[in-house]
N, C-alpha and C positions, 0 to 999 in steps of 0.2 A: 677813826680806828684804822690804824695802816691791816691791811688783808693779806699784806704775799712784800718777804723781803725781798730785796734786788738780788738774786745771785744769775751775772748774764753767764755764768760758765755749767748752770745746773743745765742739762739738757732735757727736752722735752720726752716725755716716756714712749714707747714704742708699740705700745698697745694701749686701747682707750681704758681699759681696765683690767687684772686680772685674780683670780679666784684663789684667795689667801688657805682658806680650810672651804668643804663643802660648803655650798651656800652662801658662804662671808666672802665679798669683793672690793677689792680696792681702788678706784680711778679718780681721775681728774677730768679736766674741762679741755682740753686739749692733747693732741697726739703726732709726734713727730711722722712724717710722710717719708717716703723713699727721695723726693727733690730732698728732702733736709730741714723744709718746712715745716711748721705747725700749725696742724688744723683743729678747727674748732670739734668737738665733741657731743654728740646729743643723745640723751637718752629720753627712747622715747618707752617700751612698756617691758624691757629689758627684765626687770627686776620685780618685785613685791612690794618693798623696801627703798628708796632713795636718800639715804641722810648728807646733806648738803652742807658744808663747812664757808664756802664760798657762794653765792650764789651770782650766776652771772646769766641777764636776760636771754631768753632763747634757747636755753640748753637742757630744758625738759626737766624732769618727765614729762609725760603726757598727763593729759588730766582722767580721775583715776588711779592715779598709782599715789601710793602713801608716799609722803614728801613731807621730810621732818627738816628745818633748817634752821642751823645755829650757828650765824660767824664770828668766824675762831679766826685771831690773828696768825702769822706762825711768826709768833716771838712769845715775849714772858704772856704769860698770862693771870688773870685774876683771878680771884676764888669764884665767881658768878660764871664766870667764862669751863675753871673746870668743872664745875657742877653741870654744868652744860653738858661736856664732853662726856664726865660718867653717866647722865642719864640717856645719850644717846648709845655706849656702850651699853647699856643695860636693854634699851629697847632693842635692840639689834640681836643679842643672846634671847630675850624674848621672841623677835621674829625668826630666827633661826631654830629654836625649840619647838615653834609652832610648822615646820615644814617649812618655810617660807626665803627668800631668796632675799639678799640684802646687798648692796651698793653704798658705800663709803667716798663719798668724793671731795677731793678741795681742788688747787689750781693744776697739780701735776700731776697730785697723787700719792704724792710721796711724806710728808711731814704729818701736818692736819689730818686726815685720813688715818695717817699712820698709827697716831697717837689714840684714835678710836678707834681704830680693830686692835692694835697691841692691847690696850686696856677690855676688850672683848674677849680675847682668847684669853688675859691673864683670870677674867670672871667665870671662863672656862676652865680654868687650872693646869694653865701654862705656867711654869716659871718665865717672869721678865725677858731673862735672855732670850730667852729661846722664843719666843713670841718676836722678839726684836728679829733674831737670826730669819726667821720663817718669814717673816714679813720682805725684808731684804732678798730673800733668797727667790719668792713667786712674784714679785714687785720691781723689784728693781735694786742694786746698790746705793742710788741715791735717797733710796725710802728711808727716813727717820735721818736723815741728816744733820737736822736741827737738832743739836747736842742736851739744850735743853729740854728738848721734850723727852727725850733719850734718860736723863736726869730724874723728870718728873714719873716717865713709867720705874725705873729701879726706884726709887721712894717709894712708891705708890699715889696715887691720883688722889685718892685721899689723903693723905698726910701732905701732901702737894698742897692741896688745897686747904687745909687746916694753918699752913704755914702761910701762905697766901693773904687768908684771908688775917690774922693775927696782925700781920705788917700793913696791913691797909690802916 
């Protein structure tokens, strides 16, 4: 399963993670430095909540902290793959009902990640857009880049995956 397309013009995000709505946060595994560089990322008890898209040795949580992981390509995906994604948006509106602090991460932060807090705040009762707008706006510009995933939230993640799964 390919994990992360090539794009060598995305740039690495500028903060390891940042806080989309109260609670709900968005990062990845790496973070651009003041050299220009990119360094690795570690979370160690940061959060309550860790849901992992990517996982990559070394980069925490700590042991103790709730660690959900489900790797998610960022390209099409499949029905098993979305079912994935909505049950981790679901857990995460769950931990965030429950007081609790939540972390969304894949490679940069931006796509994968994306596509599960957008589908979070939309279980919140966000319109699409604007869930997309908000995420881009505390996140990054390059957050939800990936057109399709961008596609699959305006459908709905459901109907995504009903359609999905039909064509298999």
């Amino acid at each position: 399963m390919r994990t992360r397309e090539s794009h060598p013009d995305v740039p690495a995000p500028d903060s390891p993670w940042d806080e989309i709505e109260p609670g709900l946060w968005m990062g990845g595994h790496e973070v651009a430095r003041p050299s220009g560089r990119a360094e690795p990322v570690v979370v160690h008890r940061q959060f309550d909540l860790v849901q992992t898209l990517l996982r990559l040795p070394g980069h925490g949580p700590d042991p103790g902290v709730e660690h959900q992981v489900w790797p998610v390509p960022d390209g099409p995906l499949d029905g098993t793959q979305l079912a994935g994604v909505i049950r981790l948006a679901e857990a995460a509106c769950d931990a965030l009902d429950a007081g609790r602090t939540v972390l969304v991460r894949c490679f940069h932060g931006y796509n994968r990640s994306g596509l599960v807090v957008a589908h979070a705040l939309i279980r919140r009762g966000r319109p699409a857009e604007e869930a997309i707008r908000l995420i881009r706006s505390r996140r990054s510009s390059w957050a939800l880049h990936n057109g399709l995933f961008v596609d699959y939230l305006r459908a709905g993640l459901a109907t995504a995956r009903m359609l999905e799964e039909l064509a298999e």
